[in-house]
LOFIKOL-543239 format. One line per field, with one value per residue (C-alpha): y, x, z; residue in one letter; chain; residue number from 1. Coordinates in nm, 3 decimals, decimal comma, always signed. Example, Ala and Ser with C-alpha at 12.3 -4.5 7.8 and 13.67 -1.06 7.14 Angstrom:
BEGIN
y <- -0,450 | -0,106 $
x <- +1,230 | +1,367 $
z <- +0,780 | +0,714 $
residu <- A | S $
chaine <- A | A $
num <- 1 | 2 $
end
This chain:
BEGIN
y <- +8,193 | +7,957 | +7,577 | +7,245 | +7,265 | +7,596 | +7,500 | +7,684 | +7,788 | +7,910 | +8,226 | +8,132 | +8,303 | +8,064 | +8,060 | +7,920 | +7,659 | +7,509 | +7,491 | +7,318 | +7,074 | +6,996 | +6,936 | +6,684 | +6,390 | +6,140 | +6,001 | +5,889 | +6,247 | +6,390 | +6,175 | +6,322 | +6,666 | +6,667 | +6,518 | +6,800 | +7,056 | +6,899 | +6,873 | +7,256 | +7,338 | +7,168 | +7,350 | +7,675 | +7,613 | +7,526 | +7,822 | +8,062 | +7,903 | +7,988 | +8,369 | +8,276 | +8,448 | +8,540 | +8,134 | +8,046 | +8,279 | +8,117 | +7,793 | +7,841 | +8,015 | +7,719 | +7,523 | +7,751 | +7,745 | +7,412 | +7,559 | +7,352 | +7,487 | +7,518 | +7,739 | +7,943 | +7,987 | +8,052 | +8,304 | +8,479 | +8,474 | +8,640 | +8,906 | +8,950 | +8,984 | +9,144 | +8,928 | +8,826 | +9,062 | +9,404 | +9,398 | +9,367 | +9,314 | +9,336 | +9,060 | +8,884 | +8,879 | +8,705 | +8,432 | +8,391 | +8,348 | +8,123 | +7,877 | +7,894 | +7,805 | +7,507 | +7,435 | +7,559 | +7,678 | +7,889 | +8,119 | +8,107 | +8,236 | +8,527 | +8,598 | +8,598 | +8,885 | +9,049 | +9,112 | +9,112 | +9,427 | +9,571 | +9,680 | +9,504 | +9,473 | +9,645 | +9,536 | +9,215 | +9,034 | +8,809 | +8,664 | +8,659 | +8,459 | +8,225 | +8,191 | +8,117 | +7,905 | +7,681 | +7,710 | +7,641 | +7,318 | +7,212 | +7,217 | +7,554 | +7,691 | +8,061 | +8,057 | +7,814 | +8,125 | +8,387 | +8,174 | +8,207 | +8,559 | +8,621 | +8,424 | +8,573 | +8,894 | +8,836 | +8,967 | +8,880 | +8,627 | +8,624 | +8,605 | +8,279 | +8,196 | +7,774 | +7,848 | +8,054 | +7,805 | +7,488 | +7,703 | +7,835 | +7,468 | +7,341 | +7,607 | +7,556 | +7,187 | +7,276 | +7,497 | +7,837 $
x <- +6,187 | +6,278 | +6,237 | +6,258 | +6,663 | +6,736 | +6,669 | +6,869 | +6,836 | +6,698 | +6,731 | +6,840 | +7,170 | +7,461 | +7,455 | +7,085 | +7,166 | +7,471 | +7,234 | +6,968 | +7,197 | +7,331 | +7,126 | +6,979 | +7,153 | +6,852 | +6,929 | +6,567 | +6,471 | +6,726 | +6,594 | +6,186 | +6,325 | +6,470 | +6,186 | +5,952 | +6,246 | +6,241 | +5,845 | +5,832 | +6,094 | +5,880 | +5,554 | +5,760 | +5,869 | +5,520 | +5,378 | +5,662 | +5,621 | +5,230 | +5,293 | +5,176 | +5,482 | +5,365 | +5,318 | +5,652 | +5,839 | +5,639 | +5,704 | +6,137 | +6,103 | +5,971 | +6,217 | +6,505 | +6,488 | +6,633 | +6,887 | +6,800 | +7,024 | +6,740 | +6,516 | +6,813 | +6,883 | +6,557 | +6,460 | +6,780 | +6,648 | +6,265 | +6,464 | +6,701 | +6,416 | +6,124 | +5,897 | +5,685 | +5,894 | +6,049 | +6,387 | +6,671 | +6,989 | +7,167 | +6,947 | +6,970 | +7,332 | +7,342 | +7,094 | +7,305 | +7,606 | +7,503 | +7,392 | +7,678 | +7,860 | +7,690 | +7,768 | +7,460 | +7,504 | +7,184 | +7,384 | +7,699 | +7,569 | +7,348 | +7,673 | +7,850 | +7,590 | +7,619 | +8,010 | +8,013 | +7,765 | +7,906 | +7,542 | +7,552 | +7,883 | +8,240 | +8,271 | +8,537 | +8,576 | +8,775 | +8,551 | +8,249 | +8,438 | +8,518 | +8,123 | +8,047 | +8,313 | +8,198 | +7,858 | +7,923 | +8,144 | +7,778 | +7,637 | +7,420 | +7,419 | +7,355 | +7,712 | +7,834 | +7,726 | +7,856 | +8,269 | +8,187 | +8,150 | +8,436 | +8,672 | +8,536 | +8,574 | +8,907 | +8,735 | +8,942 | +9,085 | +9,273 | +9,063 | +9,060 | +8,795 | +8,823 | +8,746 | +8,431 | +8,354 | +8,358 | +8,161 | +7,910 | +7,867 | +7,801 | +7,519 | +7,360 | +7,362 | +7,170 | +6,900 | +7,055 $
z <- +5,051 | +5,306 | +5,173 | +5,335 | +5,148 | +5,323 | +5,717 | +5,963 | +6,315 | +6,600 | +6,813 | +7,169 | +7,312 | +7,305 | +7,712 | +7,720 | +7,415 | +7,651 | +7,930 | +7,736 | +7,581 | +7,925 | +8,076 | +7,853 | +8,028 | +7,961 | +7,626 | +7,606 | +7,562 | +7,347 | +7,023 | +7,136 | +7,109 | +6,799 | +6,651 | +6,818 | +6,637 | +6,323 | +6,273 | +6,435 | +6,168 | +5,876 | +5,972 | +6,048 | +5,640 | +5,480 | +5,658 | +5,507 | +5,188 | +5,199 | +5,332 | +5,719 | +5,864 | +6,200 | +6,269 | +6,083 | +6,304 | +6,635 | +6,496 | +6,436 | +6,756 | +6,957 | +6,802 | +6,858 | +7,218 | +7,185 | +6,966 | +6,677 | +6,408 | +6,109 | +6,311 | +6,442 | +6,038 | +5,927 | +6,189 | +6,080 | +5,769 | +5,864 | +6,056 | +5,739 | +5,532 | +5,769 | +5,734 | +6,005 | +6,261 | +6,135 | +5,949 | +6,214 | +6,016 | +6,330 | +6,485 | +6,171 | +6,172 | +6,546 | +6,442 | +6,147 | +6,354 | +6,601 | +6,306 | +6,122 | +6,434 | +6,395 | +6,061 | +5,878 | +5,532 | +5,539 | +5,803 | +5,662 | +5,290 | +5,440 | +5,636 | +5,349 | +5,233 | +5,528 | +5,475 | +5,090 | +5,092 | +5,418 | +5,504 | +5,860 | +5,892 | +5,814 | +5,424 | +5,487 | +5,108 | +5,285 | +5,562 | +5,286 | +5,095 | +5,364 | +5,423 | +5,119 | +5,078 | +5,374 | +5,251 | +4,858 | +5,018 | +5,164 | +4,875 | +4,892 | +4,522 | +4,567 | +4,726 | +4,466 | +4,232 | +4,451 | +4,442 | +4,075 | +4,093 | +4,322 | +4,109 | +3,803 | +3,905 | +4,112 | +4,404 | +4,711 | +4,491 | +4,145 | +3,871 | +3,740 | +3,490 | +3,546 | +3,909 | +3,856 | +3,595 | +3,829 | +4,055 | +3,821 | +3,740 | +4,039 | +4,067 | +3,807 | +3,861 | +4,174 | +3,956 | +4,099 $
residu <- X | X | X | X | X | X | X | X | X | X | X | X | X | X | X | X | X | X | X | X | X | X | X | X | X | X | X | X | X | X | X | X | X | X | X | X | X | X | X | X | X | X | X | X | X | X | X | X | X | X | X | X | X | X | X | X | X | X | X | X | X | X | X | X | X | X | X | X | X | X | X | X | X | X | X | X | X | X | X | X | X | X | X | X | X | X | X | X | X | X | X | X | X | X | X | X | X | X | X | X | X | X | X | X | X | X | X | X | X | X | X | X | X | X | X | X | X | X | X | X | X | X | X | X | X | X | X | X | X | X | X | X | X | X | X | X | X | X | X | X | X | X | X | X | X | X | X | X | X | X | X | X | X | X | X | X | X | X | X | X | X | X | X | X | X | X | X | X | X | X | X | X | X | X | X | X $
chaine <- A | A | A | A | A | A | A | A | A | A | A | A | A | A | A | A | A | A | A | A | A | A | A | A | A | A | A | A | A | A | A | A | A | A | A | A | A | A | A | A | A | A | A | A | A | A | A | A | A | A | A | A | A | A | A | A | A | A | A | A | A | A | A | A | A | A | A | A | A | A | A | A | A | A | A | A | A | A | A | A | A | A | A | A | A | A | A | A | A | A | A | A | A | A | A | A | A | A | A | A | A | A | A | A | A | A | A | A | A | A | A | A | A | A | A | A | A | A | A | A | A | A | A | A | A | A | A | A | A | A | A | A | A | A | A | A | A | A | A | A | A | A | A | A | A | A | A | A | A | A | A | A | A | A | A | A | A | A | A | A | A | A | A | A | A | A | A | A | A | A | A | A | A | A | A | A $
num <- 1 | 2 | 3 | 4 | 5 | 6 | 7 | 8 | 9 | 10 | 11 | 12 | 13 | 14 | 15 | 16 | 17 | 18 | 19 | 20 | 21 | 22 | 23 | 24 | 25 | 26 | 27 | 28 | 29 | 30 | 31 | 32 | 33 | 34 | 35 | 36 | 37 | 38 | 39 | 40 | 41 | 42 | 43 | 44 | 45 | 46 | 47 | 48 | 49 | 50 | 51 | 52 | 53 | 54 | 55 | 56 | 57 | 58 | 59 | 60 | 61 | 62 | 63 | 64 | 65 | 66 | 67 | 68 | 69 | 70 | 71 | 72 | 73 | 74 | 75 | 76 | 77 | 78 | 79 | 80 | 81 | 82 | 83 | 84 | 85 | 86 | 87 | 88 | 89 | 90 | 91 | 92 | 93 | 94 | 95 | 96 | 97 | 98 | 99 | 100 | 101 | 102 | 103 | 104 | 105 | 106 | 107 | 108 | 109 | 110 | 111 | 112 | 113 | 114 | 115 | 116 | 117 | 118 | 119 | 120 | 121 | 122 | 123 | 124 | 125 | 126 | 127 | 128 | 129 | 130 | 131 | 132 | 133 | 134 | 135 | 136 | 137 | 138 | 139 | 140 | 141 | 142 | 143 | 144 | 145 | 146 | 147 | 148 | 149 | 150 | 151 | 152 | 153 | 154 | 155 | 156 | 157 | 158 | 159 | 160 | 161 | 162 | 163 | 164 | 165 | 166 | 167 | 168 | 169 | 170 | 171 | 172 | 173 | 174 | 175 | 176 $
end
């Protein structure tokens, strides 16, 4: 479930995004765009929320050509979970990256996923520890959870039970 806490990004190759951003050389326009992203984004998230995921995935699509990072994220996320388009993992995974490159915790959990369950990619503790790390620094909780279940567990890291603790507290401080 993608909620209004969970935006992302967009899917528009990294080539286009450059272009787009640019070529933006009139300040005047840049602030009217990211408005337009930002409201496409919002009704892209209430239509998820009430099962309308054909128009969500129009909606982060629109957005994403911009290459605003919550649509990029969330349409990730529809391809990660198949709804509204058929599961791609693979295309899932790109999304994913190209938010995260821009800093969107969204992207870097479900990459954390990715690599933790090797289903997309090689199985890497490492690097999904890293994503959640950077995403559990932003404040996501499900990856607050998953650095108390990799120091918990010692999993790419020693066990240490205060870690996982702090971790496992800052989750549930978030309701995860």
């Amino acid at each position: 479930n993608i909620s209004t806490r969970e935006q992302g990004y967009g899917a528009q190759s990294e080539t286009a995004f450059m272009k787009i951003w640019k070529d933006l050389s009139n300040t005047e326009i840049l602030p009217d765009i990211l408005t337009k992203c930002s409201n496409l984004t919002e009704k892209g998230n209430i239509e998820y929320d009430n099962g309308q995921y054909d128009e969500a995935v129009k909606l982060f699509r629109e957005a994403a050509k911009y290459g605003f990072p919550a649509a990029i994220a969330n349409l990730g996320k529809c391809y990660y979970d198949g709804v509204g388009v058929s599961q791609s993992r693979a295309l899932a995974m790109r999304y994913f990256e190209m938010a995260a490159d821009k800093g969107n915790h969204l992207a870097m959990h479900y990459l954390g996923e990715l690599h933790y369950s090797g289903e997309q990619a090689d199985k890497n503790d490492s690097l999904a520890y890293e994503y959640y790390k950077q995403a559990a620094n932003s404040g996501y909780a499900q990856s607050q959870r998953m650095m108390g279940v990799f120091h918990e567990n010692g999993i790419y890291v020693e066990k240490n039970s205060a870690e996982a603790l702090k971790w496992y507290t800052r989750a549930a401080e978030r309701n995860d």
